[in-house]
VOBA-1610 file (N, C-alpha, C; in pm, whole numbers, padded with zeros to 5 digits, always signed):
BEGIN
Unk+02347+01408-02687Unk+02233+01321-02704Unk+02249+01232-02825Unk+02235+01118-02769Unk+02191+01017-02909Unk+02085+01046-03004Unk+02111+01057-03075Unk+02004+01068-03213Unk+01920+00964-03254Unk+01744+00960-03257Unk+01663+00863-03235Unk+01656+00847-03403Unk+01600+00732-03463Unk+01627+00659-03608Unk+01470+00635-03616Unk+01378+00646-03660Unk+01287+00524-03658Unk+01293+00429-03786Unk+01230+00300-03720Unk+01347+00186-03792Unk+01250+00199-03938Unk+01310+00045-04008Unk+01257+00023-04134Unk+01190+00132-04214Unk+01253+00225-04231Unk+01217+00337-04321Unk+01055+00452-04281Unk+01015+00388-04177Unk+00957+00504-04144Unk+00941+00627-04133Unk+00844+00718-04156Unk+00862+00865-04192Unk+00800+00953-04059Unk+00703+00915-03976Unk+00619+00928-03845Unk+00619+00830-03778Unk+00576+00881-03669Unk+00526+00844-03527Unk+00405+00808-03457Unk+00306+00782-03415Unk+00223+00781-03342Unk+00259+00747-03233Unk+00277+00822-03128Unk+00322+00797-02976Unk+00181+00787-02868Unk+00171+00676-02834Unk+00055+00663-02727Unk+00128+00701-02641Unk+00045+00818-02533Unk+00141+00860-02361Unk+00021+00831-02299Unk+00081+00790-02187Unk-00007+00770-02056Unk+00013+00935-01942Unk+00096+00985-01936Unk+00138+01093-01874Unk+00246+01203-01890Unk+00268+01293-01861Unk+00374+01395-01917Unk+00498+01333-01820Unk+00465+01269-01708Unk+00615+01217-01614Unk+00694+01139-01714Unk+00641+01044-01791Unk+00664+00934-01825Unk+00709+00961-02022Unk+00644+01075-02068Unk+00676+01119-02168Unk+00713+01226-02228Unk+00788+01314-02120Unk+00864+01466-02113Unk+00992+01430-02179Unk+01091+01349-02144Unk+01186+01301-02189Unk+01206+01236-02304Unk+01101+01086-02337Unk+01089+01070-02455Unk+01027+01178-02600Unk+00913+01256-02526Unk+00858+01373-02692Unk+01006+01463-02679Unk+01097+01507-02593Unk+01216+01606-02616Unk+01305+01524-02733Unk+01378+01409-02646Unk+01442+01309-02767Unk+01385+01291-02905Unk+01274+01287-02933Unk+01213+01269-03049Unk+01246+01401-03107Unk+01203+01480-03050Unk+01197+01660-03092Unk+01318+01682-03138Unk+01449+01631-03058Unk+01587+01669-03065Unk+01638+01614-03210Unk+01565+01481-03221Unk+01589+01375-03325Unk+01535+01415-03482Unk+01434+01573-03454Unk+01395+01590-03589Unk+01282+01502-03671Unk+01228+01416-03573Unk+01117+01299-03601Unk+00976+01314-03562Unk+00928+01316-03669Unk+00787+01423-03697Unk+00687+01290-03632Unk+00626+01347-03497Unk+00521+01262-03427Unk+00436+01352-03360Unk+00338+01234-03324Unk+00198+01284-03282Unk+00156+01251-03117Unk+00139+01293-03040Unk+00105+01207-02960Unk-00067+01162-02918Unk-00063+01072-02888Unk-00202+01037-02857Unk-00255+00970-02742Unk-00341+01029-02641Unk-00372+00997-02542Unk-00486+00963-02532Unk-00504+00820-02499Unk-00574+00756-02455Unk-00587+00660-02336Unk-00644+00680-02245Unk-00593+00596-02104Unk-00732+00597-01986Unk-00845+00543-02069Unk-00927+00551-01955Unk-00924+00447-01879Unk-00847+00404-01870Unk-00815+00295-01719Unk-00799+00420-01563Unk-00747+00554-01574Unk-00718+00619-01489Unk-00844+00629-01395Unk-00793+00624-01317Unk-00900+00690-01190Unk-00877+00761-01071Unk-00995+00863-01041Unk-01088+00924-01078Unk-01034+00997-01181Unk-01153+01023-01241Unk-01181+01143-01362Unk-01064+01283-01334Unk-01085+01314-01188Unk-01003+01431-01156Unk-00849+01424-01141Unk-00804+01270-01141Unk-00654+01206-01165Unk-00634+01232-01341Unk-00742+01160-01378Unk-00727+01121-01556Unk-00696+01296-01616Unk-00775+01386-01570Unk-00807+01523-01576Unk-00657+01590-01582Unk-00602+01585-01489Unk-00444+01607-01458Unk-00384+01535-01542Unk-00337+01401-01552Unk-00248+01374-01623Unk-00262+01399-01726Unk-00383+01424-01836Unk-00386+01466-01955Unk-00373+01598-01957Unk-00440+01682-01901Unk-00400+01856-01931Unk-00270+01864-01890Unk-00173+01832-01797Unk+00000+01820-01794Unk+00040+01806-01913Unk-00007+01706-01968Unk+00088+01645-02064Unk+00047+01736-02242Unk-00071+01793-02242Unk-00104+01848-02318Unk-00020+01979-02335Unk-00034+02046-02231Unk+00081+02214-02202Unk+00183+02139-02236Unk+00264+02034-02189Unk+00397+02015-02260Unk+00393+01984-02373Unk+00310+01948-02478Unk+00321+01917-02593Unk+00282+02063-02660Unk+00227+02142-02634Unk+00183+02281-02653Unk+00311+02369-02678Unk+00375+02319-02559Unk+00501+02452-02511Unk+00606+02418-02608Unk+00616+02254-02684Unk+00723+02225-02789Unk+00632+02198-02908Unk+00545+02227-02947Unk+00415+02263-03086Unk+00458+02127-03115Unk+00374+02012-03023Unk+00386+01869-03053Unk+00243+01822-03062Unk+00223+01809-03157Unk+00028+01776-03194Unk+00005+01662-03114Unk-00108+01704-03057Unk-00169+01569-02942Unk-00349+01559-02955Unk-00326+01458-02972Unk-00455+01393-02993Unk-00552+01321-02892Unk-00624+01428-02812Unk-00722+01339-02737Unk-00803+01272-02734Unk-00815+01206-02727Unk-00919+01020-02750Unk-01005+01018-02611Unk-01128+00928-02635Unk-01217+00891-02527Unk-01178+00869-02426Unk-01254+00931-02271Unk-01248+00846-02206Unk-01367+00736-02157Unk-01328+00655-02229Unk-01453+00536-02244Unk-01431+00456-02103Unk-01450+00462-01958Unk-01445+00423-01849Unk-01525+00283-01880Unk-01629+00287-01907Unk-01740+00161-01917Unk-01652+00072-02025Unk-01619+00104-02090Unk-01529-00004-02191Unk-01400-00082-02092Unk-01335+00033-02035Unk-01272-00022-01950Unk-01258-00121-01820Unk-01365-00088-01765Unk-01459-00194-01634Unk-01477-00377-01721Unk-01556-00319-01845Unk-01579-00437-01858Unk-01473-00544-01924Unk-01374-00474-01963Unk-01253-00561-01975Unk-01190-00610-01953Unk-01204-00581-01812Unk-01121-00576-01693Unk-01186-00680-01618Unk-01314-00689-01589Unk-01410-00760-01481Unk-01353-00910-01455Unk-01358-00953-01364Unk-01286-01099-01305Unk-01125-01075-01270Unk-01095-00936-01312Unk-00948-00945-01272Unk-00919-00830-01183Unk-00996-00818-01091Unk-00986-00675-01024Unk-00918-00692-00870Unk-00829-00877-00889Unk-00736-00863-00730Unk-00631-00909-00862Unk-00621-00901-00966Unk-00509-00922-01018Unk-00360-00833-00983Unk-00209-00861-00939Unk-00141-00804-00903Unk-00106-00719-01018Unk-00019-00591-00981Unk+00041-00518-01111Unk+00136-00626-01218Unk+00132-00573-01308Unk+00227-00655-01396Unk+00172-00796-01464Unk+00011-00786-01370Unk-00060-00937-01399Unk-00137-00936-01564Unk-00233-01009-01520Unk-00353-01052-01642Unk-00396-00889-01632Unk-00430-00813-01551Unk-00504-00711-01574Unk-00477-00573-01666Unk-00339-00574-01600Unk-00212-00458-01709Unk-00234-00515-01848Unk-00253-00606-01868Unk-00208-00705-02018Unk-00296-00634-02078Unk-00450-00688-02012Unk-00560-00638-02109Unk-00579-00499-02116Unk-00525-00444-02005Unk-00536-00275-02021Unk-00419-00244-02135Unk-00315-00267-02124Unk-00181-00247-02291Unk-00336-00261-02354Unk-00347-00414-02412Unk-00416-00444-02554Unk-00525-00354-02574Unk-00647-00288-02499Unk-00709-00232-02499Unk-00660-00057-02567Unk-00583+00017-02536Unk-00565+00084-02543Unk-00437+00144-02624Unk-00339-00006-02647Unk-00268-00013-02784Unk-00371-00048-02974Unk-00485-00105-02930Unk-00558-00176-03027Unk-00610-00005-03076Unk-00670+00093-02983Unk-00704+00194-03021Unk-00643+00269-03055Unk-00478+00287-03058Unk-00393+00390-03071Unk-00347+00326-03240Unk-00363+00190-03270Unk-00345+00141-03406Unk-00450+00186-03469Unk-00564+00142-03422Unk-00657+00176-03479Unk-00664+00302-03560Unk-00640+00430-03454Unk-00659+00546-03487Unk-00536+00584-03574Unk-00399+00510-03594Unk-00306+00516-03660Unk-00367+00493-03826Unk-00452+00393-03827Unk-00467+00314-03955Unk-00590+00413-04014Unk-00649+00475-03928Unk-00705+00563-04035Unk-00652+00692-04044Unk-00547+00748-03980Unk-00489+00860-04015Unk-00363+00882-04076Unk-00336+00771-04134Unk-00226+00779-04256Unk-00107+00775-04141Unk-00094+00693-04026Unk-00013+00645-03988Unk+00046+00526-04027Unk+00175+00477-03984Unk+00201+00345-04031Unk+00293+00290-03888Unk+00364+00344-03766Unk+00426+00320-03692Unk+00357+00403-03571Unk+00317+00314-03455Unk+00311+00286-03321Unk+00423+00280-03190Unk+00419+00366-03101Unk+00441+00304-02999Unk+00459+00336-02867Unk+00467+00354-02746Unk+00452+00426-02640Unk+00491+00444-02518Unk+00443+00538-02445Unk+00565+00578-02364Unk+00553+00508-02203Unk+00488+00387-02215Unk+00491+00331-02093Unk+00579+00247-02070Unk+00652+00233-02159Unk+00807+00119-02151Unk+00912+00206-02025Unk+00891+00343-02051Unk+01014+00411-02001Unk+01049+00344-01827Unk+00890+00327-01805Unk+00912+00316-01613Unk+00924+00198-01575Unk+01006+00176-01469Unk+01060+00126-01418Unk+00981+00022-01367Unk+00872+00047-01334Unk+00767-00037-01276Unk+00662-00110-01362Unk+00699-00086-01435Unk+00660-00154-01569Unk+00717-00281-01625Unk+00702-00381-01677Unk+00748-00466-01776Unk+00762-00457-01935Unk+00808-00451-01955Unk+00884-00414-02099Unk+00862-00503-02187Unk+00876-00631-02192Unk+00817-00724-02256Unk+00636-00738-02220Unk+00599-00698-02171Unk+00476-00748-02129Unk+00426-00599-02245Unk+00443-00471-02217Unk+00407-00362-02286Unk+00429-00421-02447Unk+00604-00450-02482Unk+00600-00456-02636Unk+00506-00602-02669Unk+00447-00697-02637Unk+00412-00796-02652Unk+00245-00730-02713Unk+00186-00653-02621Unk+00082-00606-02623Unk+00073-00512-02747Unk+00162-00393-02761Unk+00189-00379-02883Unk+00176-00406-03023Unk+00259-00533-03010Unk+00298-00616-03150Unk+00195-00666-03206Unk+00064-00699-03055Unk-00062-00795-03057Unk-00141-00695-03115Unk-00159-00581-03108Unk-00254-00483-03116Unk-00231-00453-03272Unk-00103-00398-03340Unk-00079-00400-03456Unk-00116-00522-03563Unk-00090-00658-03490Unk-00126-00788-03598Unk-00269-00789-03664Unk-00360-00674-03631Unk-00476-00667-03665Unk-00494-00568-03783Unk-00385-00492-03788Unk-00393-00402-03896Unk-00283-00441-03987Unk-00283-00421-04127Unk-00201-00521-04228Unk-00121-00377-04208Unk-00115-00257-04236Unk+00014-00179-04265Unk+00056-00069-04134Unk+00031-00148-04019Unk+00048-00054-03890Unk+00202-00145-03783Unk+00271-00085-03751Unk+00372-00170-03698Unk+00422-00144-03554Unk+00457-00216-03474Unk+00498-00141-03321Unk+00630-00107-03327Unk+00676+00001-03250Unk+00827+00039-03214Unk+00853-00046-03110Unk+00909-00142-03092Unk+00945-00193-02986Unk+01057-00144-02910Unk+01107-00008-02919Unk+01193+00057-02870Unk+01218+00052-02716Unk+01387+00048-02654Unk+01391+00037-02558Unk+01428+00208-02496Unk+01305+00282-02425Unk+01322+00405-02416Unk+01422+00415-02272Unk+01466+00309-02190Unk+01520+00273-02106Unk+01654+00317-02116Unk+01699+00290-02243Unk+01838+00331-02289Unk+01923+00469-02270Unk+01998+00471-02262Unk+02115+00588-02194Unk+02035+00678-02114Unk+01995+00621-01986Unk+01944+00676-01908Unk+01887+00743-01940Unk+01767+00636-02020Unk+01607+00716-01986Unk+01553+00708-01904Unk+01568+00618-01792Unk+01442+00660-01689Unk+01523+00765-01575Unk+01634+00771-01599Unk+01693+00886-01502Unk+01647+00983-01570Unk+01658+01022-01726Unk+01647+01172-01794Unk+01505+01184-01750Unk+01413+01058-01757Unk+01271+01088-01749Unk+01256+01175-01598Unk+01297+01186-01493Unk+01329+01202-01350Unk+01346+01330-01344Unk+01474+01362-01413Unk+01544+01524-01418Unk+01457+01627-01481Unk+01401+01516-01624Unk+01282+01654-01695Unk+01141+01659-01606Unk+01098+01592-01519Unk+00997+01566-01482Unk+00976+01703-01313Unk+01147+01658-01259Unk+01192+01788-01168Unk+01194+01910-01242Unk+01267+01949-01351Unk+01289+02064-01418Unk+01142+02141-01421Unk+01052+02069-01475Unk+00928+02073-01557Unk+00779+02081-01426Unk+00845+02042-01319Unk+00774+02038-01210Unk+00606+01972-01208Unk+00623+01865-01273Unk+00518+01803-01332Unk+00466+01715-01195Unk+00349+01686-01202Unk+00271+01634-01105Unk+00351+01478-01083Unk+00384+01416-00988Unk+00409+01320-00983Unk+00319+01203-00914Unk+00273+01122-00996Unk+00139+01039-00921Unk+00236+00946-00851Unk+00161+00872-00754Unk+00160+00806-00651Unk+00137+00645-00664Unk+00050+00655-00747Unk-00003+00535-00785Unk-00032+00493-00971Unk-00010+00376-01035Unk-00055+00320-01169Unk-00094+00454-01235Unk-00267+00404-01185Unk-00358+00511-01294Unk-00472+00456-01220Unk-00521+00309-01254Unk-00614+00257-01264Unk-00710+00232-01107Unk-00834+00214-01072Unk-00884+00239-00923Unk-00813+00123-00861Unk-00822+00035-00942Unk-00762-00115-00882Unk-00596-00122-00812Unk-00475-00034-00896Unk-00365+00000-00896Unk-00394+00094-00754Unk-00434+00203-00765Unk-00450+00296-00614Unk-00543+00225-00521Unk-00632+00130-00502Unk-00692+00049-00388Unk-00545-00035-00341Unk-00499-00074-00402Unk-00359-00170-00384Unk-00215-00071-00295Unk-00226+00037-00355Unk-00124+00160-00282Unk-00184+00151-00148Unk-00255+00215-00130Unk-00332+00247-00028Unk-00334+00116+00120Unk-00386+00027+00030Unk-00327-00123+00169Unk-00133-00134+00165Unk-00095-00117+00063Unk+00034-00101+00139Unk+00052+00031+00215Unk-00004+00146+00233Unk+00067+00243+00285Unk-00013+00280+00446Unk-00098+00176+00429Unk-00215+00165+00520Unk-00107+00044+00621Unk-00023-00050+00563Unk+00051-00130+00652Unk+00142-00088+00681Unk+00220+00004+00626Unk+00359+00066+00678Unk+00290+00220+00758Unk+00207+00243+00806Unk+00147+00385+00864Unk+00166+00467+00776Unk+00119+00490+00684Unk+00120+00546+00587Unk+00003+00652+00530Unk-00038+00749+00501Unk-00182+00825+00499Unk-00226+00736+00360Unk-00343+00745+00341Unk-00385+00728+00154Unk-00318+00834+00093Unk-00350+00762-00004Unk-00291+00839-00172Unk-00386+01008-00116Unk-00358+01129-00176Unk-00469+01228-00158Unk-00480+01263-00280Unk-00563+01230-00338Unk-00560+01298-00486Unk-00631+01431-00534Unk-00702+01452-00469Unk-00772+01583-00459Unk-00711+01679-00431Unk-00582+01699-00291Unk-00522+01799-00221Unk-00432+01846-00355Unk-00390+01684-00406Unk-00288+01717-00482Unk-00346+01756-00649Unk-00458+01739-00650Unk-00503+01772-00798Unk-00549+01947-00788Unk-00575+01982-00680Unk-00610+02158-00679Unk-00507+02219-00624Unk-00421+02147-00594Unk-00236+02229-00580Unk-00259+02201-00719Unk-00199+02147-00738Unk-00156+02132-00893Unk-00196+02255-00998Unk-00325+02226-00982Unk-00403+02322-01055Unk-00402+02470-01037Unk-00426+02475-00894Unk-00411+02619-00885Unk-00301+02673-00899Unk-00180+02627-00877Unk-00073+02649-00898Unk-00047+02698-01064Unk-00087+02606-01157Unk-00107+02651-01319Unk-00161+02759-01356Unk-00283+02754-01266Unk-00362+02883-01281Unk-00309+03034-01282Unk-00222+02972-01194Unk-00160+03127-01127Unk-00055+03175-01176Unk+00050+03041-01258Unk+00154+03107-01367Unk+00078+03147-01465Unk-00030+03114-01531Unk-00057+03151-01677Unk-00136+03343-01644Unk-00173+03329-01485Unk-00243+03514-01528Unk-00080+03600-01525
//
């Protein structure tokens, strides 16, 4: 394994995750790297509650099982709607993702700048389906508001990260969503899978497998 640096003399981390799929691989690398971080989840764009529910308790047990401090933040849904409003046929990758980054990078600085953080940055670069410039852009924007808070513009892509992200995600047997997060992102799945004969997304079947399944390793 390559050994992770964080740049310009930094001493911590603040890692915003959206999910344990997407940040199993990156908190290990960090871990491996000896680089003292936090993670922090914040992501009420998810929907339903019982999706948002899952991806955060996943990702929490994995930060548990490697004693990686995680920080749960609001889920402020109503903040989210209204940020969003006028852009709700926007495509992925559009105006709508943008304001969801800024929204939810602005709070992960935020919460950096009063907890004696000084470096930002997060684990939605890793996927594939993502834009990378569009994420670090949002970033950089979110930090320009705080005078001593800075983004990692790190490319977590690198020596096959989104394959390692894949292998730890199999190993780890972590829930794998179907769709974004957001209701707008899964209304959009759903008409494509609705044109290729396709069932809907099930998120329920798959949120009490999931669950019960946890349930039943931990007795």
């Amino acid at each position: 394994m390559n050994k992770l640096k964080l740049p310009d003399g930094h001493s911590k981390l603040l890692l915003h995750s959206c999910c344990a799929p997407c940040s199993g691989d990156i908190m290990l690398r960090l871990k491996e790297s000896d680089i003292d971080y936090t993670i922090y989840f914040y992501n009420p764009n998810i929907h339903p509650k019982r999706e948002y529910l899952l991806r955060k308790e996943e990702n929490l047990e994995f930060a548990k099982k490697h004693n990686i401090p995680f920080i749960d933040d609001d889920y402020d849904t109503h903040n989210w709607f209204d940020l969003t409003k006028g852009q709700e046929w926007e495509p992925e990758r559009g105006k709508r993702c943008t304001t969801c980054f800024d929204m939810r990078f602005y709070k992960t600085a935020q919460y950096a700048d009063s907890n004696n953080f000084r470096l930002i940055s997060s684990t939605l670069g890793i996927s594939r389906w993502k834009n990378m410039n569009q994420i670090n852009e949002s970033g950089v924007r979110a930090t320009s508001s705080f005078k001593n808070i800075d983004y990692w513009t790190f490319n977590w892509r690198k020596n096959k990260g989104s394959e390692n992200m894949i292998n730890v995600s199999k190993n780890e047997e972590f829930y794998m969503q179907e769709y974004c997060g957001c209701v707008y992102s899964l209304r959009d799945t759903n008409i494509w899978r609705n044109k290729n004969n396709r069932p809907d997304v099930e998120i329920g079947i798959k949120f009490y497998s999931k669950l019960n399944k946890d349930t039943s390793n931990r007795k």
